[in-house]
C-alpha positions in Angstrom: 155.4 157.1 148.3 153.3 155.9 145.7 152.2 157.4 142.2 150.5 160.8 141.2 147.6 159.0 140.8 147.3 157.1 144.6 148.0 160.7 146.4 145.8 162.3 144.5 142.1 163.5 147.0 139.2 162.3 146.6 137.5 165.5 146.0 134.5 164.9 145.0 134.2 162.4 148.4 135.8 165.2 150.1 133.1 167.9 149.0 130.3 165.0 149.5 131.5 164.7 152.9 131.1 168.3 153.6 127.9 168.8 151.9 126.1 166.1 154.0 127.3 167.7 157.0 125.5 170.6 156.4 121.9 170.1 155.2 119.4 168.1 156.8 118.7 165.9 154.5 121.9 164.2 153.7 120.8 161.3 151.6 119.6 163.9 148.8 123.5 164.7 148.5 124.6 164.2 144.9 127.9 165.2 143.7 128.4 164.3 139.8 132.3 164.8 138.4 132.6 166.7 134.8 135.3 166.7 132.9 136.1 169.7 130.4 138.3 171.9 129.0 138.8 173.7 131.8 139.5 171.1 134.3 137.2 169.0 136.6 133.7 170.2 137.7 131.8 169.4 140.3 128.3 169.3 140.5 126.9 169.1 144.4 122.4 168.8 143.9 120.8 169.0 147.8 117.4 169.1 148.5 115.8 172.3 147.4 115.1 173.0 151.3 119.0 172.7 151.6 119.7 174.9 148.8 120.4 177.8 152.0 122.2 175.7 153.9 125.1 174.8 151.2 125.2 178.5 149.5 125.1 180.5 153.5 124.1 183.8 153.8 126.0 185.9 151.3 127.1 182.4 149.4 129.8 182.5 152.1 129.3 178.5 153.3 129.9 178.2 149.0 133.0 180.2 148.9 134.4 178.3 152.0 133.3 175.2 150.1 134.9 176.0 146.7 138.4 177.6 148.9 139.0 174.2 150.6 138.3 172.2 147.1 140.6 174.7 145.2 143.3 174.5 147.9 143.2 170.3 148.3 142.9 170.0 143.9 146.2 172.3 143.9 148.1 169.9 145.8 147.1 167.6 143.5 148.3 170.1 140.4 144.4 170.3 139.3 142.0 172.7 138.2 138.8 172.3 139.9 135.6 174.2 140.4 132.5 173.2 142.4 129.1 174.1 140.9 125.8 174.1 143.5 122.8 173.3 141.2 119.0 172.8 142.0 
């Protein structure tokens, strides 16, 4: 079955992969892991024309975004939040 450590997601792949797939500039993506007291953060940067497009009207798209990380890190047993900087 493997250790803790080889099931555990990818998350910040995971929330790269769904970042690109949203703006239109894709190869701006950058999503930078943090460690803290509080757990992991991630940091997703777009281009600032693609700022819209990741937070959706309402921040909706973010909440979705930051609903599937939270679900997949809680499999795992960790505490993650996802950050959308400019």
């Amino acid at each position: 079955m493997g250790s803790p450590e080889e099931r555990r997601p990818d998350l910040r792949a995971l929330v790269e992969y769904v970042a690109r797939g949203l703006v239109d500039h894709p190869e701006a993506v950058e999503v930078r892991e943090v460690e803290g007291e509080r757990g992991l953060t991630l940091e997703v940067r777009v281009a600032p024309e693609d700022m819209g497009k990741v937070i959706g009207r309402g921040g909706r798209i973010a909440i979705a975004l930051r609903t599937v990380v939270r679900a997949a890190a809680g499999r795992a047993g960790r505490r993650v939040s996802v950050e959308i900087l400019r």
